[in-house]
N, C-alpha and C positions, 0 to 999 in steps of 0.2 A: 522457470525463467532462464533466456541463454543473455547471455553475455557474449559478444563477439568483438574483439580490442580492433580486430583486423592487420594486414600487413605492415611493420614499420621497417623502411630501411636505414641502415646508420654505414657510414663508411668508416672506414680506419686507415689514418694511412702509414703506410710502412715508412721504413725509412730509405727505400730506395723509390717511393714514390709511388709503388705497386701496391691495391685496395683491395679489399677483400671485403663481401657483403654477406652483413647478418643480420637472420631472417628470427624476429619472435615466433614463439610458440603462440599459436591463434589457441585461444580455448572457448569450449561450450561450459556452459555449469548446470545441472539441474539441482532441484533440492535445493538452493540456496537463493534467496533475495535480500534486497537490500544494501547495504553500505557495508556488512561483510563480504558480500558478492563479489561489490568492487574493487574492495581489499584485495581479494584471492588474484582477482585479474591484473591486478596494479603490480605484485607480487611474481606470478609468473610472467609478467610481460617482462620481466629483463635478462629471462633463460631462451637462449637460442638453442634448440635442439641439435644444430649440427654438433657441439661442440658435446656429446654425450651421446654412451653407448644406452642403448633401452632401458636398462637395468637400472643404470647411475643414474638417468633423466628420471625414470618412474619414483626414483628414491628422495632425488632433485625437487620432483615437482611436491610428493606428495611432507616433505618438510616446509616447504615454502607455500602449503597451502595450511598447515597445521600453523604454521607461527602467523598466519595472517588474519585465521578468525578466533586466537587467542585474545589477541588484542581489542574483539568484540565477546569478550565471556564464554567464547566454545570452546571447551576444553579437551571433549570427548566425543570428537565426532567420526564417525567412519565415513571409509574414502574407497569407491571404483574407481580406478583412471584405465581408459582405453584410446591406445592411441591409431590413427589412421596418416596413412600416406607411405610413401617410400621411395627418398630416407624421409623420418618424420616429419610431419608439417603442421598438426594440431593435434589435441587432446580433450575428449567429454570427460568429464566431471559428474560424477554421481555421488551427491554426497548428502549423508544424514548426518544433520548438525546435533544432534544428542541435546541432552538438557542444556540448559544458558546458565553460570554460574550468576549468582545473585551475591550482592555485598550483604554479609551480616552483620557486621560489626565497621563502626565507623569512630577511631577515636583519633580524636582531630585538637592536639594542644598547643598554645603559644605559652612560653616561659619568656621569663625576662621582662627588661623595662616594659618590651610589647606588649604584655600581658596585659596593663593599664591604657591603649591605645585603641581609641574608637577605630581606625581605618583597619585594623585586624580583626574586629570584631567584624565589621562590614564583610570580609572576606569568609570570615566561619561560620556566618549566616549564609552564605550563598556561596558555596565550593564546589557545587557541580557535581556531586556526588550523594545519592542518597540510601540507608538501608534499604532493602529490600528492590532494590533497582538494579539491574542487569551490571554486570560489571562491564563497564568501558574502559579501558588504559588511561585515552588521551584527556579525560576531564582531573584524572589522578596527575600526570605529569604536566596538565597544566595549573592545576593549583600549588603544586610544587613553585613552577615559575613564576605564579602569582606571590606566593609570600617572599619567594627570594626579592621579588623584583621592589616589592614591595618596604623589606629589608635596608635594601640601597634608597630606596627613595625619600625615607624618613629617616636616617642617619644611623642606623642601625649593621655597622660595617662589622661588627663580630659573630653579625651571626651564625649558626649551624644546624644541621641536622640531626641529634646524636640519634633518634628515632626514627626511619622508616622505611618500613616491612607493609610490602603488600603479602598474605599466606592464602595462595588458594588452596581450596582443598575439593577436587572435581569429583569426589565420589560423593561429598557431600552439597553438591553443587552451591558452593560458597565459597566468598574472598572476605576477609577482614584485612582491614584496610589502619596499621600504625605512623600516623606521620604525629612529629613533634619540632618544633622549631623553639631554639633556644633562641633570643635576640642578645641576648646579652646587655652591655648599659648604651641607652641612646645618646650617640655625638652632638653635641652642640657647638656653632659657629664659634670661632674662636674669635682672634684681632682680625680687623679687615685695612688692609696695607692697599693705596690708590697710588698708582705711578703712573707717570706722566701727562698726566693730564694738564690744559691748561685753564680750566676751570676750579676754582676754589673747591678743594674739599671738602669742604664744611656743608654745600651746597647739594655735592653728589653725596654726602653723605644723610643727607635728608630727604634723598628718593628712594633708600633701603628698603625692601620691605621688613627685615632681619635685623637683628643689632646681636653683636657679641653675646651670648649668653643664651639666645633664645634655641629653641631644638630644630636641628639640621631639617630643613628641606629642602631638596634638589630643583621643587619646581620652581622654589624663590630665587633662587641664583640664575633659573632660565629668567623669572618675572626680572631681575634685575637689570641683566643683559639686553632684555627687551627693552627697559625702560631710558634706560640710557642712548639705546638705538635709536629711540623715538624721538632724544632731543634735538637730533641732528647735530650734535656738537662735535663726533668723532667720525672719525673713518674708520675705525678699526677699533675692536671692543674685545677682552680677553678676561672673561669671570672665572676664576678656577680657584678649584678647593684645594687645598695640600693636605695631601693625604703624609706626606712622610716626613718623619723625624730625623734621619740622619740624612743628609745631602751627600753625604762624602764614599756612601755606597755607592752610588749609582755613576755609572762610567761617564766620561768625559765625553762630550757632545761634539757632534763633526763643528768643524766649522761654519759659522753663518749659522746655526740649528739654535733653537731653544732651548734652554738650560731648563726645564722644564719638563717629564714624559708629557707623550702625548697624552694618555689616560689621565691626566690633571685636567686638561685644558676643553673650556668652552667656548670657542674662540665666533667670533662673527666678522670678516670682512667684507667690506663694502655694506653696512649696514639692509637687513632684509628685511620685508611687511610684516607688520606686528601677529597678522593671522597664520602666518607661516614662522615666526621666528623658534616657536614651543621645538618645532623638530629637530631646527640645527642643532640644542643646549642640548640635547642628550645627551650623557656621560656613558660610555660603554660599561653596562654592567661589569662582565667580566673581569674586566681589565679592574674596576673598581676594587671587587672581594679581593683580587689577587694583591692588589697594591696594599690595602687595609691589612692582610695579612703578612705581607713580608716587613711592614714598617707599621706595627702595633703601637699607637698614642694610647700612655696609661692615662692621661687627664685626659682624652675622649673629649679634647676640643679640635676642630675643623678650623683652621685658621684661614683666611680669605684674600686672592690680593688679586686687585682691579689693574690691569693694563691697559692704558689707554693711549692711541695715536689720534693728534688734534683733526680733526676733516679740514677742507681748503679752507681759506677765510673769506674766498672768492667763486661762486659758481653761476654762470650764463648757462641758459636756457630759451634755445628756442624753437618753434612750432609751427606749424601752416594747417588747415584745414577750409573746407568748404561746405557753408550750410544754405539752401536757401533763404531761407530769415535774411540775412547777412550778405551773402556772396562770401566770395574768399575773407578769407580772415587769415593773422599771424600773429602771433605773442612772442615777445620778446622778454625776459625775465633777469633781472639780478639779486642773489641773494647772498648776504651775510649772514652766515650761520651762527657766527661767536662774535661780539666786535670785542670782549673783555673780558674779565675775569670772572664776571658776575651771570653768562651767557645770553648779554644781550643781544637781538637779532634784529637783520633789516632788511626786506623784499623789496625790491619796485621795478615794477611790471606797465609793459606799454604791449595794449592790446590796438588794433589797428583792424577794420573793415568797412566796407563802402557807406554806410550810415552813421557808422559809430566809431567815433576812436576814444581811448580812453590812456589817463597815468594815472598810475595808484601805487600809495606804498602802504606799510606795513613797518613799525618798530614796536617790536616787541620787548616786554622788560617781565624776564617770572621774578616768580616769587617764592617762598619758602619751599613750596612743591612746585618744580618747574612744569610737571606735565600738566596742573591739574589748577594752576591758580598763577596769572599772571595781568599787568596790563598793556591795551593795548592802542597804541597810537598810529590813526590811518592819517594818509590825507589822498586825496584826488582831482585831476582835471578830467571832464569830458567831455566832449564836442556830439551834439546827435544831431543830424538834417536824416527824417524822414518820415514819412506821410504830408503829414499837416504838420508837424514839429522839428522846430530848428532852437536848437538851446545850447545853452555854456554855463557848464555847473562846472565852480568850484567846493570842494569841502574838508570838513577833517571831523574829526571823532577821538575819542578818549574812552577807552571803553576798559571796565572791570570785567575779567572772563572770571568762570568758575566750570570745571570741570568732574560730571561727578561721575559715582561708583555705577550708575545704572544706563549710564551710558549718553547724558544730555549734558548738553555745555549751555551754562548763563551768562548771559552778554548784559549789562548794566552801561550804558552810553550816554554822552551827551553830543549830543552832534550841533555842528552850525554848519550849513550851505547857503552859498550865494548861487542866485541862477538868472541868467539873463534870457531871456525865453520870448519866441511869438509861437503860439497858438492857435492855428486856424487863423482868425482876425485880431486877436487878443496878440500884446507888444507889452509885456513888462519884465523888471529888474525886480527883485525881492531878497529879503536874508532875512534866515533864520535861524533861531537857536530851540533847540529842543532834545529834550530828554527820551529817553524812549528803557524797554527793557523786551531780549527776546530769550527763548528756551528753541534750542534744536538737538535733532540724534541723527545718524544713519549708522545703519546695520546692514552689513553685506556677507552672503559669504561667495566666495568670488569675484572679487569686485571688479574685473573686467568685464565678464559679464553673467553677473547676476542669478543663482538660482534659488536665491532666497535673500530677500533687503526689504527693508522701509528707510523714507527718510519723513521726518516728521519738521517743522519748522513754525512757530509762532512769535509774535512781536508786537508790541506797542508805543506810539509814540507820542507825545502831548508839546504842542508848539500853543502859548498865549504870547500877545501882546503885551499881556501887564509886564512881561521883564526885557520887552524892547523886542522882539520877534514879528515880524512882518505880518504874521494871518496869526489867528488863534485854530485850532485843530486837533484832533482826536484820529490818530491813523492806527490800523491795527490790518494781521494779516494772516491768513490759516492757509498752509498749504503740506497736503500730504498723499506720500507714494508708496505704494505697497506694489513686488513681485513674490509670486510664487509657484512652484512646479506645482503638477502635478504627474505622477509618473517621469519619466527621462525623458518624455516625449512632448509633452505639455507645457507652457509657458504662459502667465497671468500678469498683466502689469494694469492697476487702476491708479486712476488721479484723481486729487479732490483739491480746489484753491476756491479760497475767499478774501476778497477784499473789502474792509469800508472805511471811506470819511465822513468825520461829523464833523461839519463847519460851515459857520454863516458868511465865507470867505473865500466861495472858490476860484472867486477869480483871480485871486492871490497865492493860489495852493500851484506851484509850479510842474511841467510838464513831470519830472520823477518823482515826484508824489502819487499822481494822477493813473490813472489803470487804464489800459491795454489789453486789449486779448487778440488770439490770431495768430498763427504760424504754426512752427515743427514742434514744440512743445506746449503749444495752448491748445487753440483748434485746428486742426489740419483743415483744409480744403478752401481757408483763406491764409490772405500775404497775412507777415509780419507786424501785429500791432495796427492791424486793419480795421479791429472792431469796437467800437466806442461809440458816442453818442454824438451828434453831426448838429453846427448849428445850421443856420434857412439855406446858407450856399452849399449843404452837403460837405463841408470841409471837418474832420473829426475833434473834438474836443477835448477827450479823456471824461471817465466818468468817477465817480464818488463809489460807486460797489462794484464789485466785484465777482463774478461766478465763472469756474471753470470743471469738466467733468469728463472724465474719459475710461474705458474700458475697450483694451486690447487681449484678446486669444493669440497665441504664437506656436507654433504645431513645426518641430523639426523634420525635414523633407528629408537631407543626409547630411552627415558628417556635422559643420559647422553653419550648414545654409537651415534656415529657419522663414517661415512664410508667416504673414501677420494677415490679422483683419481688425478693425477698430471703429470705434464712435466715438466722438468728440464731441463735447458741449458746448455752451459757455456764451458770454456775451461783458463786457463793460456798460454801465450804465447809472444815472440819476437814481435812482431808485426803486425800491425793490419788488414795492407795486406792480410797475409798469416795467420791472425785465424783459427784454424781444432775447431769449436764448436762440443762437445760431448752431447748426448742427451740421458737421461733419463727417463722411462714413466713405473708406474706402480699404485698398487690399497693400501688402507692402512684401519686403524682403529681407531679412537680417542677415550679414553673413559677418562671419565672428574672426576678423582679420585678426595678423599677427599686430596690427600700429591701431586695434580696438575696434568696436563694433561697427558696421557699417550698415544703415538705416534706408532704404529708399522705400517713398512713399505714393500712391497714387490715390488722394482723396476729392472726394466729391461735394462740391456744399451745397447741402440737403435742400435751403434757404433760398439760395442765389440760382435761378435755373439759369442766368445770363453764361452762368461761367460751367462749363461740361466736368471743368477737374482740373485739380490744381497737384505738379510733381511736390514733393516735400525727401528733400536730401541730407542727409547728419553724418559726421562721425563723429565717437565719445560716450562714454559709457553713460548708462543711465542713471544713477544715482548722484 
């Protein structure tokens, strides 16, 4: 097998500005394959031959090819080099790699607190290293950096090496392999000290996952910092351990600087997505053992103090895009992050486009666990004229959230709307009160846009007359999205939606109760909420069920441009019997802007041979 790296040139520049170019030694290799092969070439690619007499270089080369299939268990190999050109310009390699040293002995011990810790056992079952298997270096020094790492990350700041010897012995073609890690006693959290915050401590000290006393982990100080990020309550988040017991060591800080080494600090400005936050909390090993060692805690407590800068109490937001559904559209947004001490919050948002305009807020009130249990009180105006539907819904809601570990949040509600509405030929006023309860999730990773997500969403709501509500009713509503790659190149996104009502009242059940299908996210190849059940003048009604179904392929062309093809289902209708599903099916384009993805569509309705094809435009990610 040859190996040929080829020409590299690199400049160097002097210091009067004059270059000088150096040329690698090109090499062939026989006798050897494989990832020592490469080794050897990686190894001589950074001896320039000018810079050496024959002799030096033959000496040069043939050290730097022994220390390079060391590293792969050849201990004892013999080596031709012949070189060609003049002055030199490469070198063949003839080499018999000799027997492969094999591990004989593998003794692999954890002392110390560790010794009782399942996550070191995890690592001594599986160390990358086995008897009777070729010796490799890099699986030995990386298990090395697996226990240290491992060390810092479970509180384990004293630990040491006093044991490890790798002993080969190449006539016996064998290494036995001593490593021993002492851990020492595992650190536990100490006091946890919160400054400045304007938020009641008592409150952030109920999103801990940790309490005084329990055994250090690194990755709960990231989960903390996360968690805190996520209330929206600060602008700036500072979780750090104190590692050291004398303050009076360590020199005086420039001015404006943190009284604090950096090697403490886990700091987050401008708060970051939950899915990426894990990266920024890393603590620099290094910097870790060294601090643990120079300022040794005999009580082997980690003490903890929270730094926190309040976030605005005031932030606008606002936005424009263009969809066909819609037309132009703009949101306008105000949110109160904090209004107290208790971290209650307030959104209200005015969405605005040629059909729909809408006001809605949002006050929120947590509760014992701010992330994960709170209540929440909406209310809303919104104005709709289009198709056959022109309406004025007022509403509000009161709703118990619960947020759980598996990743679904429980919505418990009691809603009243008023709506003033013509329909088709239909002209009424209505209010109602009604209870309902939903379950939703979405999973993304990437959430801009998507190479693996579902979102799932269900709900039900019960509206009787018996407690003064306008219609009696039974509404519920299934809708779910799944993406996934396959290879880098491949892109899958399917839909599934269900709606139905049960009631002897529908001409009471007002136009947003009622179902629609049609546009950029139902069925492609018709308008907006185009398809529903029509009374004798063909003017649309809305229907009682519900069916929507879609499966899209997505094939990257380059870079961030991606081509689609899809079918779309679906239809609104009376009942289930007599469903007329409408079908959709045409080609489109994604390209993956910097301001989110951007959607053009060209579908065809399968259905309707009146119409050749309908454009369909979006931007906004899909989940």
């Amino acid at each position: 097998m040859r190996f040929r790296p080829g020409w590299r040139l690199s400049i160097l520049g002097l210091g009067l500005g004059i270059s000088s170019v150096a040329q690698a030694l090109d090499v062939d290799i026989e006798g050897l394959e494989g990832p020592a092969a490469e080794n050897v070439v990686l190894y001589l690619d950074a001896i320039d031959p000018a810079q050496f007499r024959e002799e030096r270089l033959r000496a040069k080369v043939r050290s730097q090819t022994f220390e390079a299939m060391r590293v792969y268990g050849y201990y004892e190999p013999s080596l031709d080099i012949r070189f060609t050109g003049e002055p030199i310009e490469s070198a063949e390699l003839s080499i018999s790699p000799g027997e492969r040293v094999k591990i004989t002995v593998l003794d692999l011990v954890v002392n110390g607190d560790a010794k009782q810790d399942e996550a070191f056992d995890e690592v001594l079952a599986e160390p990358g290293l086995k008897v009777g298997e070729p010796l490799v270096h890099a699986p030995y020094e990386s298990l090395r950096s697996r226990l240290s790492s491992l060390s810092l990350q479970r509180g384990y700041f004293d630990a040491t090496f006093p044991e490890r010897r790798m002993e080969v012995r190449p006539w016996e073609q064998s290494a036995r392999i001593y490593l021993t890690l002492d851990s020492g006693p595992r650190y536990r959290f100490g006091d946890i000290a919160i400054k400045g915050s304007q938020i009641d401590d008592e409150r952030l000290r109920k999103m801990l996952p940790f309490a005084p006393g329990d055994p250090y982990l690194a990755g709960q100080l990231a989960q903390y910092n996360q968690s805190l990020s996520q209330s929206d309550w600060f602008s700036r988040i500072s979780v750090r351990p104190q590692l050291t017991t004398s303050a009076d060591l360590a020199l005086a800080p420039p001015s404006g600087r943190s009284l604090s080494p950096w090697w403490q600090e886990a700091d987050i400005e401008n708060p970051i997505p939950a899915s990426t936050s894990a990266e920024a909390n890393r603590i620099d090993q290094q910097a870790l053992t060294a601090a643990s060692r120079i300022y040794p805690d005999n009580r082997h407590e980690v003490p903890v103090e929270v730094t926190l800068v309040p976030a605005d109490r005031h932030r606008i937001e606002t936005g424009i895009g263009y969809a066909t559904d819609v037309g132009p559209r703009a949101r306008l947004s105000w949110t109160q992050p904090w209004l107290n001490s208790a971290g209650h919050s307030l959104t209200n948002e005015l969405f605005l486009s040629g059909p729909e305009q809408e006001f809605a807020g949002e006050y929120l009130i947590p509760l014992e666990n701010p992330l994960r249990d709170s209540y929440s009180i909406t209310y809303g105006l919104q104005q709709i004229d289009n198709e056959d539907t022109q309406s004025l819904e007022i509403s509000t809601e009161v709703s118990r959230r619960w947020k759980f570990d598996n990743g679904w949040t429980q919505d418990l509600f009691v809603r009243t709307t008023y709506e003033d509405y013509t329909q088709a030929d239909e002209d009424d006023q209505v209010l109602l009160y009604y209870p309902g309860v939903s379950w939703s999730r979405t999973r993304s990773r990437n959430p801009i846009f998507p190479t693996w997500g579902d979102r799932q969403r269900i709900s039900f709501a019960y509206s009787d007359t018996a407690w003064g509500s306008g219609a009696t009713f039974f509404r519920t509503t299934l809708d779910s999205q799944w993406i996934r790659m396959l290879g880098d190149n491949n892109r899958f996104i399917g839909r599934v939606g269900l709606g139905a009502i049960e009631t002897d009242d529908f001409d009471k059940i007002p136009p947003s109760l009622r179902f629609f299908t049609g546009g950029d996210s139902s069925v492609r190849g018709y308008s907006y909420e185009s398809l529903s059940p029509e009374n004798a003048d063909g003017e649309l009604t809305g229907g009682q069920q519900r069916f929507t179904a879609s499966i899209e392929a997505q094939r990257r062309v380059t870079g961030d441009w991606w081509g689609a093809a899809f079918v779309d289902s679906g239809n609104a209708f009376q009942d289930w019997a007599g469903a007329d599903l409408k079908t959709g099916a045409g080609l489109g384009v994604r390209w993956i802007s910097p301001v989110g993805p951007i959607r053009f569509d060209v579908a065809h309705p399968v259905d309707d041979p009146d119409n050749a094809y309908r454009i369909h435009f979006s931007i906004g990610p899909e989940l």
